[in-house]
Every structure is written in C-alpha cells, then in structure tokens.
C-alpha positions in Angstrom: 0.8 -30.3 -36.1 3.3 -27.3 -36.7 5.4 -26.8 -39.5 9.3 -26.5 -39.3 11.7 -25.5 -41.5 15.0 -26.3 -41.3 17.6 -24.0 -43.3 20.5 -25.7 -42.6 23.4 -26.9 -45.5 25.2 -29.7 -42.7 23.3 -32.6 -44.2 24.6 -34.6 -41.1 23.2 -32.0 -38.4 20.2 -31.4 -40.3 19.1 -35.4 -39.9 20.1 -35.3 -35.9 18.0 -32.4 -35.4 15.2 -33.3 -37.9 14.7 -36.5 -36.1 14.9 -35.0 -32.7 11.8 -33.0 -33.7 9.7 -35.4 -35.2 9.8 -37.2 -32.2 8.4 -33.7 -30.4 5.9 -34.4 -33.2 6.8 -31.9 -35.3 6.6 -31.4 -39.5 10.1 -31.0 -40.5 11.1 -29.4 -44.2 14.8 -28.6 -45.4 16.0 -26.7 -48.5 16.8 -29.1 -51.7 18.1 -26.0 -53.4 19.9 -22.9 -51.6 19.6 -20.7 -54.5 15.6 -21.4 -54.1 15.2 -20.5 -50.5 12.2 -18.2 -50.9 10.4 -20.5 -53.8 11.0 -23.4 -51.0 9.3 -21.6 -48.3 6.8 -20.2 -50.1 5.9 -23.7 -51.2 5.8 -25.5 -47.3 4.6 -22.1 -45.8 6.0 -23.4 -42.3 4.7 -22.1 -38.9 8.7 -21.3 -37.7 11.7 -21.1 -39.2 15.2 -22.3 -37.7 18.3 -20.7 -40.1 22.1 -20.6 -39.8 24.2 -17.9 -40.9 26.8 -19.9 -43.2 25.0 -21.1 -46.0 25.8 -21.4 -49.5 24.4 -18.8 -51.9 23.4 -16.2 -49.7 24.0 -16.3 -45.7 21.0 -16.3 -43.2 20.7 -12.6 -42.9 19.8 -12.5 -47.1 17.3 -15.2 -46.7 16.1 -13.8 -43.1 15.6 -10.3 -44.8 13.6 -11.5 -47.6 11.4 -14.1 -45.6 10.9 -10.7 -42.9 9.7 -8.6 -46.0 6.9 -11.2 -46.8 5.8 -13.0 -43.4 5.6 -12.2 -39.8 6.4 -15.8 -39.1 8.7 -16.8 -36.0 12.2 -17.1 -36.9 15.1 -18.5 -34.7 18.8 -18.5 -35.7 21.4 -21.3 -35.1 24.6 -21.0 -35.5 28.3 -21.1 -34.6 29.1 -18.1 -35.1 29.3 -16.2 -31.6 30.3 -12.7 -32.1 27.7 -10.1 -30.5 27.4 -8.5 -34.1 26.2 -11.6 -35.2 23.3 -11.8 -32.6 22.5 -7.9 -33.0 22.2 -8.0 -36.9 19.7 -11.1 -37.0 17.6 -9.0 -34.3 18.1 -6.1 -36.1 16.4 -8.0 -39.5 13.5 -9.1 -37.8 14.3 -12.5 -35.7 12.8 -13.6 -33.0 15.3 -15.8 -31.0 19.4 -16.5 -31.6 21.1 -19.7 -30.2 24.9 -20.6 -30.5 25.8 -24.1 -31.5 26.9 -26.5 -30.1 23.3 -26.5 -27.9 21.4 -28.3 -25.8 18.5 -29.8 -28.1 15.9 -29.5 -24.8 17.0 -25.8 -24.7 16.2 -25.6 -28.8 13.0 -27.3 -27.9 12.2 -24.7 -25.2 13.0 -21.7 -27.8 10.5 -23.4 -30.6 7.8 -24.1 -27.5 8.0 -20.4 -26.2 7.8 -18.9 -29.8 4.6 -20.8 -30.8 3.2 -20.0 -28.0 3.5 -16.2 -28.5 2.8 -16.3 -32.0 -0.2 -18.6 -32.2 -1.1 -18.2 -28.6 -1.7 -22.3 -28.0 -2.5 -23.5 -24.4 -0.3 -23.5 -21.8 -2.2 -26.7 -20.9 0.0 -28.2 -23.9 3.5 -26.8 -22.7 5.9 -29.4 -20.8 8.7 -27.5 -21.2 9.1 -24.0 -20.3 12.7 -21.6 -20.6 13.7 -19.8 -17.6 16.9 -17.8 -17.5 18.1 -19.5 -21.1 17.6 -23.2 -19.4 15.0 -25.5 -20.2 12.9 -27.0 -17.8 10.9 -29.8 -18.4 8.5 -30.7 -16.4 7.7 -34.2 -18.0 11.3 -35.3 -17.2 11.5 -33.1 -14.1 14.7 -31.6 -15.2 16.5 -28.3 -15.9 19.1 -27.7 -19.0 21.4 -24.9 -19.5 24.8 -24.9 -21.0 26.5 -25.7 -17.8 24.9 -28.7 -17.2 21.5 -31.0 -16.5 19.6 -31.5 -12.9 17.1 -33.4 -12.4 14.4 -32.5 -9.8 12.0 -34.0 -7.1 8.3 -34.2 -7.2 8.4 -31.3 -5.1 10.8 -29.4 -6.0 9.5 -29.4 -10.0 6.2 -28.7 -8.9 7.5 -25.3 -6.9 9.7 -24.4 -9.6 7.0 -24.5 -11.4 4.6 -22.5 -9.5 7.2 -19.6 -9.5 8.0 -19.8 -13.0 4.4 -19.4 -13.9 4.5 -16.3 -11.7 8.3 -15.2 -12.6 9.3 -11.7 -11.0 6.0 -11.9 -8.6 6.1 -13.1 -5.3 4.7 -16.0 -4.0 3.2 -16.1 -0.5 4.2 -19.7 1.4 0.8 -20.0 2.1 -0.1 -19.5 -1.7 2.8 -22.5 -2.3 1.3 -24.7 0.5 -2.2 -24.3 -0.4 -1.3 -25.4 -4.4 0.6 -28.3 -3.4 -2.0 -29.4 -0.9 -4.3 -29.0 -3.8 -2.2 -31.5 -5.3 -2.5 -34.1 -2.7 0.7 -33.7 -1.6 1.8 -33.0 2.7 3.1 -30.0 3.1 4.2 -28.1 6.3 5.3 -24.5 6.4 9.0 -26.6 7.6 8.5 -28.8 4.7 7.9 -26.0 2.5 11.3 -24.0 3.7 13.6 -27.8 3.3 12.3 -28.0 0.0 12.9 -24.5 -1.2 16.5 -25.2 -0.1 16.9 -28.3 -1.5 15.7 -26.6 -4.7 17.9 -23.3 -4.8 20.9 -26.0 -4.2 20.2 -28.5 -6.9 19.7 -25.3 -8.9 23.3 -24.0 -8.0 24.7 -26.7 -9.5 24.2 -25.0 -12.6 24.5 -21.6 -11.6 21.1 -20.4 -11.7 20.1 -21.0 -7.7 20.3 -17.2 -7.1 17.9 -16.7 -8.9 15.3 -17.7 -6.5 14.7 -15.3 -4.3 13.5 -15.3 -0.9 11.3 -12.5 0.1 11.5 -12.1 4.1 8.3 -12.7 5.7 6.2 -13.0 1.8 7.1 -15.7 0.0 9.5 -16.7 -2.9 10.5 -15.5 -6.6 11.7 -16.8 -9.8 13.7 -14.0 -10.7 13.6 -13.8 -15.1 16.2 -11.5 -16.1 15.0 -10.6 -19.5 11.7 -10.0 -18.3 13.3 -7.2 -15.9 15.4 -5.4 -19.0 
C-alpha cells in the first residue's frame, strides 16, 4: 500500500480528500505541526507528496525546496492559486505535477496513478484509470473527466479509447482494432468499427477533447497526447 502525505492546513478539505483516498486504498498522513514539516516527513517517509502553496509558517515552495534537497520522491501541488508563475516556480523547485483547485478528485486520482507509476514503475495490469489530455479516464467506471465536464462511455467505445491511449501519438491500423476487440469476444465489422469511432469522437466532444482523435486516411486511428508531442 502507498504512502500519502497530505500538506494541506484546510482541516475541512484535508478530511474530504483523505477519505476519498483511502477508499482508492491509500495511507494517508497530514501535518500536526506546520513549523515541523520536514521532522513530519521524515518520520512517515511517504511514497508521494500532495502540497499547497498557502500554508502557515512557510508556503509550499519552502517546504517543496527542502523536501527536493533530501528525496527524489513524487511531489504534486494543489492549489488555488492559478497564476502561470505559480506553476513555473513549483516546476522550477523540483515538482512533478501542478493541479488548480477546485478539481476533479478522478483527475487528482489520475495525477497520483500516473506518478507512481513512473516512479516505482508498478504494473499497468493495476492501472484503471489512466490521464489523457489532463482528463481522467477510468476504465472501471467507463468514464472520462476533465474540467468541462464527465462522459460516460460504451463497452466499445472504452475499450477503443483504450487501445489508442495505450498507443497515444501512434497509429492504429482498423485491422489491429478489430483483431483486439475480436480477441475480446466482442462482433466487430470494419462498419461497426467506423460507427463506433464516431460515436466515440462525439461523446468525446462533449467535453472538448473529440479532436483529438484522429483519423488517419486509409491506416487507422490516433489518440493524439499533446504533452507527449511538446
């Protein structure tokens, strides 16, 4: 089980995401005392770290600094503050991911997912939830979260997101999609395959991220991931 801490003085937000996480089946440690922050840490020697800026004492960038100086360990921000500055200087000091607040708490669990999985290179076999273009798509609930909003997916249309995600910024041959979701004991025509994708890159508008499936005349389909392509 991994190890989270939590450095965050809203004792009320704290809880609500603290719960939220155990249920994901995570440890979840806070900070008794924000003049100790280092002491603290030292003590629960977590596998990630979530901090906000605002805190009392010293801000996030102190605490992020001095945590940097000792451990490699994954460190995300959250916070309200939303100037670009804000982002640069925690990236600047060593962190690994930024989110704004308010969030969606299946995008936070994305973020922690993806950064465990770099670090401490864990199966993919154990991933149900994957980030794509800063949305979270689960693929347990069938569903994909972003700021704009939440869809939820068919059978089939899950299972070919899926398929290009795990192959973002590569194309996928129809027959490669067909063959996969034969595998899977589902019927699928080269028609079928076409309404699907459609239905898919619709649903997917809906919250603004639809163009970023591409099609790829006479090859296949892909999952465009603009941060991969910067």
């Amino acid at each position: 089980m991994f190890k989270l801490m939590l450095i965050e003085d809203d004792a009320t937000l704290f809880h609500e995401i603290k719960e939220r996480l155990i249920g994901w089946s995570y440890e979840v440690y806070g900070i008794t005392d924000f003049s100790q922050v280092m002491q603290e840490y030292t003590e629960v020697k977590p596998d990630l770290v979530i901090i906000d800026i605002q805190l009392p004492k010293f801000d996030g960038f102190h605490w992020c600094r001095m945590i940097r100086s000792h451990s490699n360990v994954p460190i995300l921000f959250l916070s309200s503050r939303d100037h670009p500055s804000d982002m640069v200087m925690s990236m600047q000091l060593g962190a690994d991911d930024f989110m704004q607040k308010p969030f969606h708490f299946d995008v936070l669990i994305a973020k922690i997912q993806a950064l465990l999985r770099r670090v401490y290179n864990y199966s993919n076999d154990q991933i149900e939830m994957k980030t794509w273009n800063g949305a979270a798509v689960d693929y347990q609930k069938n569903t994909v979260t972003n700021e704009t909003g939440s869809i939820e997916l068919t059978k089939n249309e899950i299972f070919i997101l899926r398929e290009l995600i795990e192959q973002k910024n590569k194309i996928v041959t129809r027959e490669a999609l067909i063959k996969s979701l034969w595998d899977d004991e589902r019927f699928v025509s080269d028609n079928t395959l076409t309404v699907n994708v459609n239905r898919l890159r619709k649903r997917l508008d809906e919250i603004g991220l639809g163009h970023w499936i591409e099609t790829k005349v006479g090859q296949g389909y892909m999952a465009v991931e603009e941060a991969a392509l910067s």
